[in-house]
C-alpha positions in Angstrom: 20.0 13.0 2.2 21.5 11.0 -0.2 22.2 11.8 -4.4 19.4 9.3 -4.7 16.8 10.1 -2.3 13.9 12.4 -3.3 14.9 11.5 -7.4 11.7 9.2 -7.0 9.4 8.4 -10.1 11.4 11.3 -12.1 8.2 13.7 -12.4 4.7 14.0 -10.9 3.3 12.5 -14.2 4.9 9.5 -14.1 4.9 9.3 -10.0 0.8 9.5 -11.3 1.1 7.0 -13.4 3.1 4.4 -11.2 0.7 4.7 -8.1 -2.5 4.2 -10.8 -0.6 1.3 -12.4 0.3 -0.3 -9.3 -3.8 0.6 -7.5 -5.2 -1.0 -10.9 -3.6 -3.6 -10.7 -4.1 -4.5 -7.4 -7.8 -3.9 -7.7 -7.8 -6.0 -10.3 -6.5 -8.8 -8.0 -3.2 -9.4 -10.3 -0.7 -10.8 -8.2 2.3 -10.6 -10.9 1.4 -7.3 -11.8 1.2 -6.1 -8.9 4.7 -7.3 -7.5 6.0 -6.3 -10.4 5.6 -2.6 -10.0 8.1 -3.1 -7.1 11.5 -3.0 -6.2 13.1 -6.8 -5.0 13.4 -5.1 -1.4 10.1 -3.0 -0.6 9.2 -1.8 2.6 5.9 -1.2 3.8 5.1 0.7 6.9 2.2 1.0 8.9 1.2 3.5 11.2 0.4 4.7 13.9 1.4 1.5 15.2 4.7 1.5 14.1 5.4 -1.7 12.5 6.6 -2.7 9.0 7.2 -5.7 6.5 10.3 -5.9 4.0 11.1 -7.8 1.1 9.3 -9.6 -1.6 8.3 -12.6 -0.2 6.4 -10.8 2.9 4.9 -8.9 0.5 3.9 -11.1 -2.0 2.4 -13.1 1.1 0.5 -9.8 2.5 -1.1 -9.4 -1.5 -2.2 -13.1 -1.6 -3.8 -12.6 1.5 -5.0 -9.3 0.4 -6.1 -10.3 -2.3 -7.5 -13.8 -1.7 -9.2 -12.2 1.5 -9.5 -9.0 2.4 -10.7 -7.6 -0.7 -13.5 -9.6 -1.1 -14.7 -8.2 2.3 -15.0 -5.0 1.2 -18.8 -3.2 0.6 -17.4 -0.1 -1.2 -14.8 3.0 -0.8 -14.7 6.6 -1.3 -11.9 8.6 -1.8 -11.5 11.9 0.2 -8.4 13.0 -1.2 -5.4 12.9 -3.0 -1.7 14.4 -3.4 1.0 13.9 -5.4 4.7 14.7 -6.0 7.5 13.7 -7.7 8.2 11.1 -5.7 4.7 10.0 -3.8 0.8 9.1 -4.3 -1.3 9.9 -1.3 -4.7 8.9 -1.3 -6.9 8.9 1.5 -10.4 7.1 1.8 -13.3 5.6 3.9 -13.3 2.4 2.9 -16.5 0.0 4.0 -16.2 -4.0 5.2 -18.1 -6.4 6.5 -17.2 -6.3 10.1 -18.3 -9.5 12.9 -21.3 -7.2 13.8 -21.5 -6.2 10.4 -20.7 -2.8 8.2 -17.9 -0.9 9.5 -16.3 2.2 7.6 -13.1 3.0 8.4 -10.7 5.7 7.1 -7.7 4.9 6.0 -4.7 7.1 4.1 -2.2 5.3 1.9 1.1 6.2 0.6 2.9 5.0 -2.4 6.4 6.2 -2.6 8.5 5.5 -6.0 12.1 4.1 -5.2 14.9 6.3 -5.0 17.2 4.2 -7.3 15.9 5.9 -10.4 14.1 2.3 -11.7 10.6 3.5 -12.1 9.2 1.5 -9.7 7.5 1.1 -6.1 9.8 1.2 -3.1 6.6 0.2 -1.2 4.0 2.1 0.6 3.5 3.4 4.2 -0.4 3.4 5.3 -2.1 4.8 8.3 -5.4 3.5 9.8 -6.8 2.0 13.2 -5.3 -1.3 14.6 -8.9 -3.0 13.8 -8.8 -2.3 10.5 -5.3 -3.0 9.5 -5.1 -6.6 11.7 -7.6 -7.7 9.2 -6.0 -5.7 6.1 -2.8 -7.3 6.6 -3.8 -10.2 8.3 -1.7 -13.6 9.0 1.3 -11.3 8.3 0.6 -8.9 11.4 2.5 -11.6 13.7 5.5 -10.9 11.3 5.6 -7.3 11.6 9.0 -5.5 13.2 8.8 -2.6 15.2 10.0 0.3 13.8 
């Protein structure tokens, strides 16, 4: 492990306070805001499929999309848990869409991890759900992802 790795947001507080900025945000649909809570080069990882999307203009392109399109899809969301650390938000939901054949609740866990450079910020997230539900999360970006 390196000096750097594990530093994350500096304290759970403000690991609390990243991961709420960055959700609000993004509930909120502000692109710039969003991004902005994020290192140049974040990573985002998706599992259990393995595959994952660097850098800021993937990114930005997953959000617009996001954004633009899967959000409005959604009926509604519950929260079944959280955790946090110095370094990471955890949140797990069921989160409700409008499927073809219409409702479909899937659960989904989400982690936001704060960069180990000591800036404050997002070094991206890593998020685990079924392949339906992500192909439609992430969208024209899935052909994109690499392999881990």
């Amino acid at each position: 492990m390196s000096e750097d790795q594990g530093r994350g947001a500096g304290s759970r507080e403000a690991m609390y306070a990243l991961g709420m900025k960055h959700a609000t945000l993004e509930g909120a649909g502000d692109l710039e805001g969003t991004m902005a809570t994020l290192i140049d080069e974040p990573v985002y990882e998706f599992w259990p499929m393995g595959k994952r999307m660097t850098g800021t203009a993937q990114v930005r392109r997953y959000y617009e999309h996001l954004i633009s399109d899967f959000m409005p899809s959604q009926i509604g969301y519950e929260m079944i848990a959280e955790t946090l650390s110095e370094s990471a938000l955890s949140q797990e939901y069921i989160i409700e869409i409008n499927g073809a054949d219409g409702p479909e609740k899937h659960r989904v866990l989400g982690i936001l991890f704060a960069a180990d450079d000591g800036s404050g910020l997002m070094g991206g997230e890593r998020i685990w759900g079924s392949d339906e539900f992500l192909r439609q999360m992430i969208g024209p970006i899935w052909d994109e992802l690499e392999t881990i």
